[in-house]
C-alpha positions in Angstrom: 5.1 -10.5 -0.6 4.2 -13.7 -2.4 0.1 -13.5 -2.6 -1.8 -17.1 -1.8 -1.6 -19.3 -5.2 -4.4 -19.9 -7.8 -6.0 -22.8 -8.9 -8.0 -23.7 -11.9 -8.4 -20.6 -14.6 -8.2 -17.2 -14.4 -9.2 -15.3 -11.8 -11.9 -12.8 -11.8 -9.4 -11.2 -8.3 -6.2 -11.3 -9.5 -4.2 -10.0 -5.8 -0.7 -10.0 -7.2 -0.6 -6.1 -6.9 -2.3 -5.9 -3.3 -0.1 -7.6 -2.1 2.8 -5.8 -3.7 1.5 -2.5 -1.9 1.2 -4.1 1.3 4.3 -5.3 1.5 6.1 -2.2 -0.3 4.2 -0.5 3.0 5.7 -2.7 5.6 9.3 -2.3 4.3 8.5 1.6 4.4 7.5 1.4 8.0 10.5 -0.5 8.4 12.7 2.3 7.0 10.8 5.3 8.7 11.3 3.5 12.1 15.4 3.3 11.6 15.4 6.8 10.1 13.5 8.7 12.4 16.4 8.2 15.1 19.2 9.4 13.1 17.8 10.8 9.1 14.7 12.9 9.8 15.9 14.4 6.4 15.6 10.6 4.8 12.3 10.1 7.2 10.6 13.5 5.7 10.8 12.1 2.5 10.3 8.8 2.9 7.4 9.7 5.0 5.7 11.7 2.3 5.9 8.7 -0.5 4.5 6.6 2.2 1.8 8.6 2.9 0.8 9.5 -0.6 0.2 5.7 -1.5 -1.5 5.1 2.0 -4.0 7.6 1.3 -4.6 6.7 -2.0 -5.0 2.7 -1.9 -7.2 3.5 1.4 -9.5 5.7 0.1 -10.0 3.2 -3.2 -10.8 0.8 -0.6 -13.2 2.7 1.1 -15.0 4.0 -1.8 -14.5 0.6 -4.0 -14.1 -2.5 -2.3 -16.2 -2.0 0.8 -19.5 -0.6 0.1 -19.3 -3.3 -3.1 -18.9 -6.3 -0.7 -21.3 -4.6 2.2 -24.2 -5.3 -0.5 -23.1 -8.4 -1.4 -22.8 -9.6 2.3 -26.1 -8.2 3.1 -27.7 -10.0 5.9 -24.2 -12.1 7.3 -23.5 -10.3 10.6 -20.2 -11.9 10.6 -18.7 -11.0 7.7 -20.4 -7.4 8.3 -19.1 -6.6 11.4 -15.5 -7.4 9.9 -16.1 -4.5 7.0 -16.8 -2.6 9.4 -13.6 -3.2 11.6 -11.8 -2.7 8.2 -13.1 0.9 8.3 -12.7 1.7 11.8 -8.7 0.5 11.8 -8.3 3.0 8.4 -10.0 6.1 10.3 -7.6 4.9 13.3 -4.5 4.8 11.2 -5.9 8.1 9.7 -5.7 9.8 13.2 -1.7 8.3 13.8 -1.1 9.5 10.7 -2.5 12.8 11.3 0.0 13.0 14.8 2.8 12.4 12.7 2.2 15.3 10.1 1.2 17.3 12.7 5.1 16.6 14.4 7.1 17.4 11.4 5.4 20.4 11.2 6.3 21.8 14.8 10.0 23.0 15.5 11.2 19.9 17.4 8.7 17.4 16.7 10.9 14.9 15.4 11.5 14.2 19.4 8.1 12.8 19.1 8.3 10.7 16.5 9.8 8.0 18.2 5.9 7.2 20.1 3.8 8.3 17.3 6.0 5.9 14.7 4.9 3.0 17.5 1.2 3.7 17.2 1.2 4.1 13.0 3.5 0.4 12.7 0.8 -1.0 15.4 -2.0 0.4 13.5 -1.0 -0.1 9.9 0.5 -4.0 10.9 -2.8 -5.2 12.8 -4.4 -4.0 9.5 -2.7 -5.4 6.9 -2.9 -8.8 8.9 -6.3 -8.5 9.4 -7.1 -7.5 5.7 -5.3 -10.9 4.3 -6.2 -13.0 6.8 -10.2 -12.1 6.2 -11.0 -9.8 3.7 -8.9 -10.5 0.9 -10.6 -14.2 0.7 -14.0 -12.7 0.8 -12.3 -10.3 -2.1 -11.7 -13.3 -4.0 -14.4 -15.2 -3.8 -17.4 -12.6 -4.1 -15.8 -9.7 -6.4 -16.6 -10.1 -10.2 -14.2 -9.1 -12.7 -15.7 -5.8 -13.5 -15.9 -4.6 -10.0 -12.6 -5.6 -9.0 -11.1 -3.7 -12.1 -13.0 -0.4 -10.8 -10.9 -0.8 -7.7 -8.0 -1.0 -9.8 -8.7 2.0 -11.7 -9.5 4.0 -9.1 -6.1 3.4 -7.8 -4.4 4.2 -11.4 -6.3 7.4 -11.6 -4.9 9.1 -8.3 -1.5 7.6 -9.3 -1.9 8.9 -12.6 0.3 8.8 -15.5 3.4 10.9 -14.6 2.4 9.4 -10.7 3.4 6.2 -12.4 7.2 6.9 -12.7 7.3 7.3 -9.2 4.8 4.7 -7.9 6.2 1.6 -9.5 10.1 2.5 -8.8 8.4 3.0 -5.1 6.6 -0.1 -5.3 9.5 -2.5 -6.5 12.2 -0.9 -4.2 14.6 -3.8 -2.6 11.9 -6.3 -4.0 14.1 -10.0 -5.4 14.2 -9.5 -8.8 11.8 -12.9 -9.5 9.1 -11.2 -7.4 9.9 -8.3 -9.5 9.2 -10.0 -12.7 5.7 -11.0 -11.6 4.4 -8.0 -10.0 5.7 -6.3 -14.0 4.2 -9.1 -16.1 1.2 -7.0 -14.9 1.6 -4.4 -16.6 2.1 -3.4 -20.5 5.5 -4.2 -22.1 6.1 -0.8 -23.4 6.2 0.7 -19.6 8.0 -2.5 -18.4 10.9 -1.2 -20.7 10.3 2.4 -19.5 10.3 1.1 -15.8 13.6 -0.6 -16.3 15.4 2.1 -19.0 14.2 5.5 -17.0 11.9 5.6 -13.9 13.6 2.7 -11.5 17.1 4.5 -12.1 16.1 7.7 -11.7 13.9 6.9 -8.4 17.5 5.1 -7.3 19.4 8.7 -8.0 16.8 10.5 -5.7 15.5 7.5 -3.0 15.6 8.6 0.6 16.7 5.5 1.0 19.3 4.7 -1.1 19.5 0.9 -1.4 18.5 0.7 2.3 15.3 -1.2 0.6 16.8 -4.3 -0.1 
């Protein structure tokens, strides 16, 4: 989970919390892989959470980050054409997404799962590695303060405030408890303390996974 280290002052891109999400995504893709041989009650759930944060973190992308960075990029090619790719591999996952839903809601579509889990973990993997290996940089290094914090609060909105006692429990689940720490020194001490006193037990009463995080 640990996110490339700063130099020098404060960052104007501070990807602490991306990096959270992307790796609270891989552990659920994890998870939903074991369950859907032997929990598809654990996997329905699980799947739903998953879901609900995939579609909202891509569609802040897409309406955020990469029309922002398209106009600053005007005229590289290069660094173009991999915007674009980011774009194309989201409406792919989309579509492996869409299989899966469409599964769980046929009698007996949990036999399926098995291929359609292949393609999302393929599609959602190659992703992620591509994001952090090329557009997180660019991210970085072209994103001002101000635009990067409309990303952010785009994301916060869809969450929203009651969204919030289920995100973070979400987000944090099976995390070490220093990596813990940093991802919550990012946010205000009055819902650090809410976090820790109500939402993360409560999300541990009613997990799908039940300590299978870790």
């Amino acid at each position: 989970m640990n996110a490339p280290a700063q130099t020098g002052g404060a960052p104007a891109v501070d990807l602490t919390m991306m990096y959270a999400i992307h790796h609270a995504f891989r552990r659920d893709l994890r998870l939903l892989a074991a369950a859907q041989y032997d929990d598809v009650a654990a996997f329905r759930r699980g799947w739903q959470l998953f879901k609900n944060y995939l579609t909202i973190h891509h569609l802040a992308e897409d309406h955020s980050l990469w029309p922002v960075l398209r106009t600053k990029l005007d005229g590289q090619d290069e660094q173009l054409r991999m915007l674009q790719a980011m774009e194309l591999e989201h409406a792919q996952l989309d579509k492996a997404v869409e299989k899966i839903d469409a599964a769980l809601g046929q009698e007996g579509g949990e036999k399926a799962l098995p291929e359609l889990m292949d393609d999302v973990i393929a599609c959602l993997t190659d992703h992620l590695d591509h994001e952090e290996a090329q557009a997180l940089p660019l991210i970085e290094s072209e994103l001002t303060a101000a635009e990067w914090g409309a990303f952010v609060a785009r994301q916060r909105s869809q969450v929203g405030i009651k969204g919030a006692a289920t995100f973070f429990p979400w987000l944090l689940d099976g995390v070490p408890d220093a990596e813990r720490r940093t991802v919550l020194d990012k946010v205000p001490p009055p819902l650090r303390l809410v976090y820790r006193a109500v939402w993360r037990p409560k999300y541990e009463r009613n997990s799908p996974w039940k300590g299978r995080a870790a």
